[in-house]
VOBA-1610 file (N, C-alpha, C; in pm, whole numbers, padded with zeros to 5 digits, always signed):
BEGIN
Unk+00254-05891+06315Unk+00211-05802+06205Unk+00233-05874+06072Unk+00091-05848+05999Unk+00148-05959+05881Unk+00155-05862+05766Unk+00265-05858+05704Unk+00291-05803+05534Unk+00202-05820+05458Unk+00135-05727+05361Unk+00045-05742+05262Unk+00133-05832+05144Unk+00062-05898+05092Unk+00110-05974+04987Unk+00168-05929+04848Unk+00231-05957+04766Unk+00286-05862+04677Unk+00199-05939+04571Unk+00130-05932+04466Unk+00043-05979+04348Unk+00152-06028+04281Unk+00136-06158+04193Unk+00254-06224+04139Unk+00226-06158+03967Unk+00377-06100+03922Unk+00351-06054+03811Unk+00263-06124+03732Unk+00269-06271+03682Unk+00157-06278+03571Unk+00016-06293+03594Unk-00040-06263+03739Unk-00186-06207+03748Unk-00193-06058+03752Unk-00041-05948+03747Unk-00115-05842+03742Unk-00162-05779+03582Unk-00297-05707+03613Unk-00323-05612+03442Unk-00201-05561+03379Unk-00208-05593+03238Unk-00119-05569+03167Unk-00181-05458+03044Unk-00162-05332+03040Unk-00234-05226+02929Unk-00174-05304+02828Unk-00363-05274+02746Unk-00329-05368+02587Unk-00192-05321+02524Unk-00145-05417+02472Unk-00042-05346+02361Unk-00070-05271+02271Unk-00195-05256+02215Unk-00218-05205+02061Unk-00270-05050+02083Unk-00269-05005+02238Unk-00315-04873+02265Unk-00263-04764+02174Unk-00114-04809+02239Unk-00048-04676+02156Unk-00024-04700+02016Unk-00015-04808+01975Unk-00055-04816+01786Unk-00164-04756+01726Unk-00227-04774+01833Unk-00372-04646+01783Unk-00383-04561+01784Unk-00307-04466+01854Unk-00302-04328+01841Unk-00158-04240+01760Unk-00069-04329+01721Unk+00012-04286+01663Unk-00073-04215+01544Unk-00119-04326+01465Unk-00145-04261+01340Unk-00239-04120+01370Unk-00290-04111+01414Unk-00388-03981+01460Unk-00277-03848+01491Unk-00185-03914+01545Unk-00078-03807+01552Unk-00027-03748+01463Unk+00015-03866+01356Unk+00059-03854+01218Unk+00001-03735+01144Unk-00142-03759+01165Unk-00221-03745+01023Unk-00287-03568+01073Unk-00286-03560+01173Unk-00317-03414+01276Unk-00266-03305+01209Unk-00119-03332+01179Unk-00033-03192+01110Unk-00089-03166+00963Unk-00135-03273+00891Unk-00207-03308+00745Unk-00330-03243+00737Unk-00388-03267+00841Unk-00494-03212+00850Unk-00496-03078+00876Unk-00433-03000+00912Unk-00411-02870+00969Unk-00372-02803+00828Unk-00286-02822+00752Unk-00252-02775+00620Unk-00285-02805+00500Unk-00407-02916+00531Unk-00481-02941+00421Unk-00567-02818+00320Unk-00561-02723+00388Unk-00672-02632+00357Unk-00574-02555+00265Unk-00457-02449+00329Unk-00316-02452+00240Unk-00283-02519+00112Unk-00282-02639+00111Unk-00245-02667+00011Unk-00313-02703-00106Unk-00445-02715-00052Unk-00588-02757-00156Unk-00593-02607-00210Unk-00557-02471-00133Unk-00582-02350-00214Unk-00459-02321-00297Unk-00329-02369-00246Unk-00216-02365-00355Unk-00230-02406-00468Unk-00255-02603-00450Unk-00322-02625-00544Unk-00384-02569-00663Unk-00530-02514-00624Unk-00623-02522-00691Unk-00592-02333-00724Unk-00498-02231-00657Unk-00543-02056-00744Unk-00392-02073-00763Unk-00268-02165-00756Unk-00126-02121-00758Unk-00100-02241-00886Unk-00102-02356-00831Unk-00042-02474-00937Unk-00139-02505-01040Unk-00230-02497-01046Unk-00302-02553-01127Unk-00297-02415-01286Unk-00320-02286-01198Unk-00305-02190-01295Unk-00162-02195-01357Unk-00043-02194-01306Unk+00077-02209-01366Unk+00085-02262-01490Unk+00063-02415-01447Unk+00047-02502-01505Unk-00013-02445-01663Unk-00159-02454-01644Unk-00220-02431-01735Unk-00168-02313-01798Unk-00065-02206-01746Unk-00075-02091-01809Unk+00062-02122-01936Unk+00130-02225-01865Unk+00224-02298-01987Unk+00188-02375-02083Unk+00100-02440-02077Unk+00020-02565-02182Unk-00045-02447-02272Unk-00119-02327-02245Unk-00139-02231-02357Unk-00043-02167-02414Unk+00075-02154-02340Unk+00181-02063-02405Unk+00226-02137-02491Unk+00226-02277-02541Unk+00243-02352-02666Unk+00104-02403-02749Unk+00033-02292-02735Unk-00100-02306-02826Unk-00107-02158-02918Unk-00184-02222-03014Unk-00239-02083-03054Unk-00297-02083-03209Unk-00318-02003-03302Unk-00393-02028-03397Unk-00305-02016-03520Unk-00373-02111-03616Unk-00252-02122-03733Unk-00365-02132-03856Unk-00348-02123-03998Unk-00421-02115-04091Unk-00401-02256-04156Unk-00490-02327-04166Unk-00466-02440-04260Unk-00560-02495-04380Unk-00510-02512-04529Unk-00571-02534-04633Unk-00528-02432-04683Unk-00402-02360-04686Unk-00407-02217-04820Unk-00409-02066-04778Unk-00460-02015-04882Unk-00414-01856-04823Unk-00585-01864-04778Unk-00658-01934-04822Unk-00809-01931-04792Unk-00840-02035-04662Unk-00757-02057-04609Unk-00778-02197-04482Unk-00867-02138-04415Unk-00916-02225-04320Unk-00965-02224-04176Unk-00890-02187-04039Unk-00888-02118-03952Unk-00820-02043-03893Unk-00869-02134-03774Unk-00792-02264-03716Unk-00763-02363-03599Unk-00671-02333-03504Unk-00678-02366-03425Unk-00602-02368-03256Unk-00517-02504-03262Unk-00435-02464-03212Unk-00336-02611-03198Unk-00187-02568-03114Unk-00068-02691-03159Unk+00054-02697-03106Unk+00140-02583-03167Unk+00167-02506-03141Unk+00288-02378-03202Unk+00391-02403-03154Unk+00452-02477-03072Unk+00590-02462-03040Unk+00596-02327-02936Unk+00759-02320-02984Unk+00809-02210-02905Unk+00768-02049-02994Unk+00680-02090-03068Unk+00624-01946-03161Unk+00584-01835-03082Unk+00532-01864-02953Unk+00455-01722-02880Unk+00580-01715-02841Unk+00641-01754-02765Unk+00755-01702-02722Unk+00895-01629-02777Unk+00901-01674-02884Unk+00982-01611-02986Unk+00860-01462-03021Unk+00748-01490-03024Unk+00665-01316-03056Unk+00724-01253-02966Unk+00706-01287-02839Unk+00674-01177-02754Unk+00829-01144-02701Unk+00920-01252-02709Unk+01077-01176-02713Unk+01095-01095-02795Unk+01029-01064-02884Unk+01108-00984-03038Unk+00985-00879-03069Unk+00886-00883-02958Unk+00784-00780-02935Unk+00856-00637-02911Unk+00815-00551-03007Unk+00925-00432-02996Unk+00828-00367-02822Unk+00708-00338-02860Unk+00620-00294-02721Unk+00638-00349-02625Unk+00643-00463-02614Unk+00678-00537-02504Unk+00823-00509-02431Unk+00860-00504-02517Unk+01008-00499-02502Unk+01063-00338-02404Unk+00975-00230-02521Unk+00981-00113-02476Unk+00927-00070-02310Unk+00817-00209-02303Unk+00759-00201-02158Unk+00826-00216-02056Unk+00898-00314-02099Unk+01010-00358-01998Unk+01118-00223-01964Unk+01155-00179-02071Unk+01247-00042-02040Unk+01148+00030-01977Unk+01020+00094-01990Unk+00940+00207-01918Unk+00962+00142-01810Unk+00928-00035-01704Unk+00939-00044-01603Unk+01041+00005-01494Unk+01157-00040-01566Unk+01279-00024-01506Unk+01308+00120-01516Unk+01309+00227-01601Unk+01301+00354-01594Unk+01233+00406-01440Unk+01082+00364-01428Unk+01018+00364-01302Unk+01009+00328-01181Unk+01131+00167-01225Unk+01203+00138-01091Unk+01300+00176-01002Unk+01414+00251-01131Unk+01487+00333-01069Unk+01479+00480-00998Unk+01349+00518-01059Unk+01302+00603-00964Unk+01247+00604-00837Unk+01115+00495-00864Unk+01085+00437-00745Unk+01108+00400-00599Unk+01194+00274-00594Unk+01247+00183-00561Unk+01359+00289-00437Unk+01442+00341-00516Unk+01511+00398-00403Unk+01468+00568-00317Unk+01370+00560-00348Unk+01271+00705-00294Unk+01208+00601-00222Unk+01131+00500-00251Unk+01013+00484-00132Unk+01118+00403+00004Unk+01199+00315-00048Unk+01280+00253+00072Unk+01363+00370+00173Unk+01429+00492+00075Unk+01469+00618+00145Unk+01387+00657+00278Unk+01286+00675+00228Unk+01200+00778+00316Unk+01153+00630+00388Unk+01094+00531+00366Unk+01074+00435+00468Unk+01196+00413+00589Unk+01316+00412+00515Unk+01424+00404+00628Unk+01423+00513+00743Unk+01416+00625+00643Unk+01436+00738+00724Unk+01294+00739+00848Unk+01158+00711+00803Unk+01057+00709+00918Unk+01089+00642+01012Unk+01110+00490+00932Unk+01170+00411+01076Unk+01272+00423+01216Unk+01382+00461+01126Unk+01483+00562+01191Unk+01442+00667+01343Unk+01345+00756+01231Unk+01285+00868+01336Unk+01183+00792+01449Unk+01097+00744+01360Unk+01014+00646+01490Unk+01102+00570+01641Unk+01234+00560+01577Unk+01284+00449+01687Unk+01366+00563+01758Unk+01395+00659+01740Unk+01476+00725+01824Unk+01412+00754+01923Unk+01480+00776+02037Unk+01440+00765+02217Unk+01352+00887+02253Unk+01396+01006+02143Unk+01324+01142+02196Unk+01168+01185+02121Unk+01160+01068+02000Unk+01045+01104+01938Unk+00937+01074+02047Unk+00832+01178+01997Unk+00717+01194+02043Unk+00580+01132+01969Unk+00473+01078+02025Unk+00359+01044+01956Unk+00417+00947+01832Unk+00462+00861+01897Unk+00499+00751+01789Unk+00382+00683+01734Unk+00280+00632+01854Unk+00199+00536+01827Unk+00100+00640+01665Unk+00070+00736+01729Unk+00004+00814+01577Unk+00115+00855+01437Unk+00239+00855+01475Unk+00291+00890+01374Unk+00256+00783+01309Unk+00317+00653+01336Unk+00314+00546+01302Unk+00194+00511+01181Unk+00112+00532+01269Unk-00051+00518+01194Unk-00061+00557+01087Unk-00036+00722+01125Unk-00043+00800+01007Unk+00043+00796+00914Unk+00166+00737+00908Unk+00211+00706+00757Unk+00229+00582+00698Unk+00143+00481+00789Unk+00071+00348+00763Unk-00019+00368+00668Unk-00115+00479+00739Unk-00232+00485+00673Unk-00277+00499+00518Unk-00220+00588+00433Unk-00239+00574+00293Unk-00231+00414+00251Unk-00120+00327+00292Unk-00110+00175+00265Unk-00263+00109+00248Unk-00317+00178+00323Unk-00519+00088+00378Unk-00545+00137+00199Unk-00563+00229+00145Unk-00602+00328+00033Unk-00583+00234-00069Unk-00667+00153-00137Unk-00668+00095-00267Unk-00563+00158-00398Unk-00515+00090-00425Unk-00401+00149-00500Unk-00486+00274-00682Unk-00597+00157-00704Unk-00707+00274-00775Unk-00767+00359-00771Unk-00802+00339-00647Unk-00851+00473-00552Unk-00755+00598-00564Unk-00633+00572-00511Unk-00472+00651-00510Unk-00480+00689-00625Unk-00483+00601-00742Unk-00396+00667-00884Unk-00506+00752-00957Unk-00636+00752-00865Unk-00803+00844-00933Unk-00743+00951-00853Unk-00720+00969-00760Unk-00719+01094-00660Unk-00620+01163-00712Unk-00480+01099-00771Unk-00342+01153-00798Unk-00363+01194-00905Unk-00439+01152-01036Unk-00478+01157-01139Unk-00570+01298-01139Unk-00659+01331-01093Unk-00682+01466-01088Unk-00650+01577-01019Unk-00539+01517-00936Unk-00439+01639-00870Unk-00363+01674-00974Unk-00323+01575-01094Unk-00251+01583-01180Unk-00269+01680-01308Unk-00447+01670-01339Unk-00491+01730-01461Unk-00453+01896-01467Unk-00412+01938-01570Unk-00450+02117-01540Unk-00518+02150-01516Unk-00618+02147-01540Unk-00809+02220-01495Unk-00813+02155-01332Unk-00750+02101-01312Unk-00839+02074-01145Unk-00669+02065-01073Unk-00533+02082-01123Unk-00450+02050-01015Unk-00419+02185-00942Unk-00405+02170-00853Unk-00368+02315-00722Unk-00235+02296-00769Unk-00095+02253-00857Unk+00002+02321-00859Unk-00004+02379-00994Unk-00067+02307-01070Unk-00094+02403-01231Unk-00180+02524-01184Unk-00243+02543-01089Unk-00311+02691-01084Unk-00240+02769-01056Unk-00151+02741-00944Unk-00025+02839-00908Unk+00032+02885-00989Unk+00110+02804-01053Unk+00188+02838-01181Unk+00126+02912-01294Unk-00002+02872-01282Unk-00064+02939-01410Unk-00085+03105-01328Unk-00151+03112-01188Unk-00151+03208-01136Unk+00019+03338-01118Unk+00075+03273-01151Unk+00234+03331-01117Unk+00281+03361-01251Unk+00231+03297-01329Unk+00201+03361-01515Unk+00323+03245-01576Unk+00312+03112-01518Unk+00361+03021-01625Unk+00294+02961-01651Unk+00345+02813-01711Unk+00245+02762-01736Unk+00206+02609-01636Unk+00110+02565-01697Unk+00067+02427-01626Unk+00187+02328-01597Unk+00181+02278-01506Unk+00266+02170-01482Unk+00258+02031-01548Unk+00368+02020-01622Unk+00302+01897-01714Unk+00339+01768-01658Unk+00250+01720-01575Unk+00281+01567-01497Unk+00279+01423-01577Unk+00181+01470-01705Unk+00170+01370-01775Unk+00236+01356-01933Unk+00312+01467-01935Unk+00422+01430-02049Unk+00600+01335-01994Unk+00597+01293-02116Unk+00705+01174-02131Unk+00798+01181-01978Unk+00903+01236-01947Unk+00973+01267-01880Unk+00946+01306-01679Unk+00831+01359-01720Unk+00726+01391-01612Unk+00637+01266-01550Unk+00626+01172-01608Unk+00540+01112-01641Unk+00574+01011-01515Unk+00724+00943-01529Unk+00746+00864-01431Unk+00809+00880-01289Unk+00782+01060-01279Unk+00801+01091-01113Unk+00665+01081-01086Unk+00529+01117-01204Unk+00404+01121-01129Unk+00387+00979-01093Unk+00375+00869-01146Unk+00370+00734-01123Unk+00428+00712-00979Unk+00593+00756-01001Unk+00649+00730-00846Unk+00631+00791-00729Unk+00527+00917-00738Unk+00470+00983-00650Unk+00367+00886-00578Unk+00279+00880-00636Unk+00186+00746-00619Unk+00224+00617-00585Unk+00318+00575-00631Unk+00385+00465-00550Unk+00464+00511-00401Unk+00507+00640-00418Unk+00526+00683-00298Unk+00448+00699-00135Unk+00319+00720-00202Unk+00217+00703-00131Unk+00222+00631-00048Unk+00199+00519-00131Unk+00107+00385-00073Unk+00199+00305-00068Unk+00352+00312-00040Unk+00440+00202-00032Unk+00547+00268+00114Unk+00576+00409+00169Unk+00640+00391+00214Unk+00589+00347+00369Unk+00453+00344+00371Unk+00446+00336+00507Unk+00399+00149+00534Unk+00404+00080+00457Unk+00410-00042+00435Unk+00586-00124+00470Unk+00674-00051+00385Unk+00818-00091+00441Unk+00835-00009+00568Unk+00793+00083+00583Unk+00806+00146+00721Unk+00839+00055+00819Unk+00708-00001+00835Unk+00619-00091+00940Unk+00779-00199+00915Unk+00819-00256+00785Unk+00874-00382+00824Unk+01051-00335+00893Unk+01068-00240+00856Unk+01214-00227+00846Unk+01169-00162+01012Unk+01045-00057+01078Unk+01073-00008+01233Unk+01041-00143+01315Unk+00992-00231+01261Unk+00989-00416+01347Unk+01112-00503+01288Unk+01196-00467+01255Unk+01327-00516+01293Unk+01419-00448+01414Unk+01404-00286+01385Unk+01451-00233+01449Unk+01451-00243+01610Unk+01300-00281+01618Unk+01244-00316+01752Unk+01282-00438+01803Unk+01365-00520+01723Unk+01442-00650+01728Unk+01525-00647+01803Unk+01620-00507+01754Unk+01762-00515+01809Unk+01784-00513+01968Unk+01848-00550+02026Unk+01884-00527+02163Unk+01924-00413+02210Unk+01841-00362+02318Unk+01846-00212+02348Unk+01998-00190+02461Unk+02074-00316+02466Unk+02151-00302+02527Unk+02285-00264+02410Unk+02288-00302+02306Unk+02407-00264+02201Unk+02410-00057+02187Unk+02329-00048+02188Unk+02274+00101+02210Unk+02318+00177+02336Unk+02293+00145+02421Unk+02330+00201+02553Unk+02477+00157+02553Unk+02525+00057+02533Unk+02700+00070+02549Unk+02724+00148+02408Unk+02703+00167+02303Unk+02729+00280+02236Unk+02734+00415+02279Unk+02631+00439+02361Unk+02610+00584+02395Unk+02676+00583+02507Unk+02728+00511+02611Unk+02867+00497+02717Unk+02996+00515+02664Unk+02984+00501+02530Unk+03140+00522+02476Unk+03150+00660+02422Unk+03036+00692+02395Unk+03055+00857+02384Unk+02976+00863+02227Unk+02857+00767+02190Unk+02811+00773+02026Unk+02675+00852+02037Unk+02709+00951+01952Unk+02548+01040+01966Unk+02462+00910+01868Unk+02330+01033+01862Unk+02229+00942+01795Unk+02204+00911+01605Unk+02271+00986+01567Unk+02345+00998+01415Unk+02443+00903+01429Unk+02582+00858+01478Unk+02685+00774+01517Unk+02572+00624+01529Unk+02479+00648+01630Unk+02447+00482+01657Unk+02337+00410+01521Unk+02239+00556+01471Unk+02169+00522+01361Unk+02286+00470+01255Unk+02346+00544+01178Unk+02417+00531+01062Unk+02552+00414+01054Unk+02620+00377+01204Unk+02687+00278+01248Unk+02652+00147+01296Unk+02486+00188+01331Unk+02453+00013+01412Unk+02306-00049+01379Unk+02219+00066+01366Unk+02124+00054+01299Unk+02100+00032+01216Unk+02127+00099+01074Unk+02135+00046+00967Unk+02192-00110+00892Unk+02333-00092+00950Unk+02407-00260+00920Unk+02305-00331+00944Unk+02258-00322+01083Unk+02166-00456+01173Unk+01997-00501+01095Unk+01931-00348+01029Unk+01848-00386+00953Unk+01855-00409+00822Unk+01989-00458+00740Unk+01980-00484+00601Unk+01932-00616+00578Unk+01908-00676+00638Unk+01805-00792+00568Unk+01687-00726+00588Unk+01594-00654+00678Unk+01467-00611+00613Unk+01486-00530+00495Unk+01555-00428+00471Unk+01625-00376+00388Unk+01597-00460+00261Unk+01715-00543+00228Unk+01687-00658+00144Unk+01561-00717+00105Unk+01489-00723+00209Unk+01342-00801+00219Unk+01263-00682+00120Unk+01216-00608+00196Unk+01144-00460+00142Unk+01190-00446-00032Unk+01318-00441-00059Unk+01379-00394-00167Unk+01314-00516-00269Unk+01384-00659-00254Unk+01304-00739-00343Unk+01111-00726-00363Unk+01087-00712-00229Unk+00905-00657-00272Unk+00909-00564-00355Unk+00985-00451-00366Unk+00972-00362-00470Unk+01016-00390-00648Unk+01116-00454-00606Unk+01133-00489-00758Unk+01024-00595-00798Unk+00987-00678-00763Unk+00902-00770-00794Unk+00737-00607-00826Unk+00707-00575-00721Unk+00588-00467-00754Unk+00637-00382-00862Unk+00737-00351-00920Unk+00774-00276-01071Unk+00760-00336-01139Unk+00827-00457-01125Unk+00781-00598-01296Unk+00660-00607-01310Unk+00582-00585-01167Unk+00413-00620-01224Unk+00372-00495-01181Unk+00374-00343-01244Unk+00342-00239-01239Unk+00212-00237-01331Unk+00086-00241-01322Unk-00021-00239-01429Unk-00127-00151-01355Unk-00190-00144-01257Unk-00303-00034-01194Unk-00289+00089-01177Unk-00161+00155-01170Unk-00157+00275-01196Unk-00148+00316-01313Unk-00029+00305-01409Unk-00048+00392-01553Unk-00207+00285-01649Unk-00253+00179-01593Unk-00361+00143-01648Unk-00515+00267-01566Unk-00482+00273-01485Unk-00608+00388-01420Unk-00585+00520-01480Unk-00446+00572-01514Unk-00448+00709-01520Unk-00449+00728-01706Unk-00451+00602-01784Unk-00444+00610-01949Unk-00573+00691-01942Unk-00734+00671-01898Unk-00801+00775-01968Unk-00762+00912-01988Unk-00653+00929-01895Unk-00656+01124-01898Unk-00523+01178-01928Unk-00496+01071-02032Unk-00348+01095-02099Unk-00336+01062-02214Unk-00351+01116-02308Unk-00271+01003-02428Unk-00121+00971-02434Unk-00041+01051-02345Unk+00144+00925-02319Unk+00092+00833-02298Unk+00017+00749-02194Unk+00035+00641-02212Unk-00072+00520-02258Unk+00005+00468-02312Unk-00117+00377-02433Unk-00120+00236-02417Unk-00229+00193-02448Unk-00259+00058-02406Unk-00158-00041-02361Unk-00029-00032-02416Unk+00088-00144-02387Unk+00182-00066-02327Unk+00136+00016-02210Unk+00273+00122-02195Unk+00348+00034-02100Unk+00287-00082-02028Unk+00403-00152-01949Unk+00396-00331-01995Unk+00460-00389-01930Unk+00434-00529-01962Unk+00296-00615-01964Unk+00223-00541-01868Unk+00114-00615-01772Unk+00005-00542-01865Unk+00022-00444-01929Unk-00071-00396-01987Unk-00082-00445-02161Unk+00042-00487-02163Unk+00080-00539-02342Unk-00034-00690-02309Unk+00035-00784-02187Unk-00035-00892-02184Unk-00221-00887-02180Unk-00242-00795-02124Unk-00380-00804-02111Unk-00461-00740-02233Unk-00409-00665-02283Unk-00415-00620-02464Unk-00423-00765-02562Unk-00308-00826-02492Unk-00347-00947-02627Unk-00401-01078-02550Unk-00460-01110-02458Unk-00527-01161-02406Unk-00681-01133-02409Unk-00757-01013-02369Unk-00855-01002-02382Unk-00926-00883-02485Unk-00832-00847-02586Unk-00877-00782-02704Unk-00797-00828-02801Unk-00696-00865-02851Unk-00647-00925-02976Unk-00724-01089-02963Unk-00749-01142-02862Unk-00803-01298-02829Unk-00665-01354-02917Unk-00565-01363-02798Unk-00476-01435-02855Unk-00375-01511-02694Unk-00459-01556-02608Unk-00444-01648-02507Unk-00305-01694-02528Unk-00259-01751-02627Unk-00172-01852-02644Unk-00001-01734-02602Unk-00034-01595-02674Unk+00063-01522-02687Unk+00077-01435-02596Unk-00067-01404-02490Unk-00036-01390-02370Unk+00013-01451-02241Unk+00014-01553-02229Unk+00044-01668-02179Unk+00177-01686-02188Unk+00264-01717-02302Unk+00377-01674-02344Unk+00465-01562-02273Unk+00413-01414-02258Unk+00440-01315-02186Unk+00434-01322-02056Unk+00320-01385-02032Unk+00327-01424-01838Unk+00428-01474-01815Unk+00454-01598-01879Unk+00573-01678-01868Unk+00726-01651-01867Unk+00699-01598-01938Unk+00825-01525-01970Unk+00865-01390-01883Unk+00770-01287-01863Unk+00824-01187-01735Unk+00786-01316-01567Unk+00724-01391-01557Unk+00771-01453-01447Unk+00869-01492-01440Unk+00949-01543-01498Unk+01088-01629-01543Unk+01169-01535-01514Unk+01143-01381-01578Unk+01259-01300-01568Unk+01234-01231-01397Unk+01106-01239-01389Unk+01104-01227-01227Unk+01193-01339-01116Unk+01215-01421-01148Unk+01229-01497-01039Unk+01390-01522-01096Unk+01445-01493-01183Unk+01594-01489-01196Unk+01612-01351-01138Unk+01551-01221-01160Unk+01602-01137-01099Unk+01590-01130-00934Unk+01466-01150-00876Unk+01501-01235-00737Unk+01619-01283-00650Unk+01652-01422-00739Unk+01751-01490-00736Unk+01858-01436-00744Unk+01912-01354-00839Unk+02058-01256-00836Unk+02025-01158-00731Unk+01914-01116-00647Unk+01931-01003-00593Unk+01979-01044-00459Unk+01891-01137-00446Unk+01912-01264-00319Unk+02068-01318-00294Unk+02120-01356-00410Unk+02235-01409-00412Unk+02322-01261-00389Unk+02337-01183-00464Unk+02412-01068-00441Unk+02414-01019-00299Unk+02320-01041-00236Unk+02296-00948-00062Unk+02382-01018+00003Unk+02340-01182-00041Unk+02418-01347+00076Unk+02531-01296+00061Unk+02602-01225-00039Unk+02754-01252-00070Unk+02805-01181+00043Unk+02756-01008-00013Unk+02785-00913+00031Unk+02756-00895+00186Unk+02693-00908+00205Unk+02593-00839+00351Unk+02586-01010+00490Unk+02508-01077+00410Unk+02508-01217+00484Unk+02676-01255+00515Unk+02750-01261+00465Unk+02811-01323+00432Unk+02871-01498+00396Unk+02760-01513+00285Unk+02740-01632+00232Unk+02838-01680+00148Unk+02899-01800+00074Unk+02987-01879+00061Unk+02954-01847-00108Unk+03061-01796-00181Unk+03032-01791-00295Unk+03087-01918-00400
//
């Protein structure tokens, strides 16, 4: 019996070397390609506007030749920015926000907690529609909302000013001073709690259904396991939800901007977002709106930052 021969290594095929040099880079360049699209739109609707929205906030118009000059565009310095800090309206906007945040803010996360809560407990019924249904206003254009709320609001057409007027008082005044920023937070009520709903009952759905059941072996009703295990476990959505809201109060502008026709409380600069777009596209003063962007972004993203940092301390327990 004769043995097949064994091929002497340097006649057997040897795969080119340069194969896999060739496909590395393709590997490389694959992930680049995938987020190219990302970052060409960051780019071009996030950085590029920034940018530019600072190079105007040190522009703007100045008189030169006399009390009779020519009225030119140029370098101002830190001039818009010194306006619009020492902008009494502006300024005042900022207080109406926060007035509206503190109303806001802890009503819509309330009742979002509380849906979530109810949604996740073992005995509720027809979750999948509850669910929906206090999703659903969220779909509702926020203009749409503040037209609809807005003439629930008026005396001549609201069903609680008729009552009252029917019961021999008077109209309900939704749109004077004081009144003014529960109607706003009604409307934000709307269309915000079933949005945190959704995020804070998909944490919940996180938790392990086994921490629960040895709770309720030790003898914990369903009040005991909500208010003891539930809650702790969802304060980072909590957290999450809460910063979306403060950030949506700093830039509060479509509602009291939809409901100014059918009010005179509130007037063209009644919030920040509405001062900026006043002197942007009717004073034509770019340079000093720009300035204001800048400047409530700035104060946006420090307040962020402390809210962020405050939770890590407390709650995370992060390294101070």
């Amino acid at each position: 019996m004769t043995l097949p021969r064994e091929t002497p290594l340097h006649t057997r095929p040897v795969a080119p070397a340069s194969t896999g040099r060739r496909r590395r880079p393709r590997g490389r360049l694959a992930p680049w390609v995938f987020v190219a699209p990302a970052i060409a739109f960051f780019v071009a609707f996030l950085l590029i506007p920034i940018v530019y929205a600072i190079f105007l906030s040190f522009r703007g118009f100045r008189v030169e030749g006399g009390a009779f000059g020519r009225r030119v565009e140029g370098f101002v310095g830190f001039d818009n920015y010194l306006s619009a800090l020492t902008n009494e309206e502006f300024v005042a906007g900022i207080g109406r926000s926060l007035i509206y945040g503190a109303i806001a803010i802890p009503t819509v996360l309330g009742f979002a907690l509380l849906f979530a809560l109810l949604l996740d407990a073992p005995r509720t019924r027809l979750k999948g529609f509850s669910r929906t249904a206090i999703f659903l206003p969220y779909a509702v254009p926020g203009v749409i909302a503040s037209l609809l709320w807005g003439f629930l609001y008026l005396p001549s057409t609201s069903p609680a000013s008729a009552i009252s007027t029917a019961l021999g008082g008077d109209a309900v005044p939704f749109f004077t001073t004081p009144w003014l920023y529960f109607s706003l937070a009604n409307i934000a009520l709307w269309a915000g709690v079933g949005f945190n709903m959704i995020i804070i009952y998909t944490s919940l759905r996180g938790i392990p259904t086994e921490i629960y059941e040895a709770a309720r072996i030790d003898g914990a009703s369903e009040w005991t396991i909500a208010w003891r295990i539930k809650m702790p476990l969802v304060t980072p959505a909590l957290v999450l939800t809460g910063l979306f809201s403060v950030i949506g109060t700093i830039q509060l502008y479509s509602e009291p901007a939809t409901l100014r026709p059918l009010t005179s409380t509130i007037s063209s600069t009644w919030v920040p977002l509405m001062q900026i777009y006043q002197e942007a596209f009717v004073n034509d003063n770019l340079g000093g709106a720009a300035a204001a962007s800048v400047v409530l972004a700035v104060g946006t993203l420090v307040i962020s930052l402390v809210i962020l940092r405050f939770f890590q301390r407390r709650t995370f327990g992060g390294e101070s």
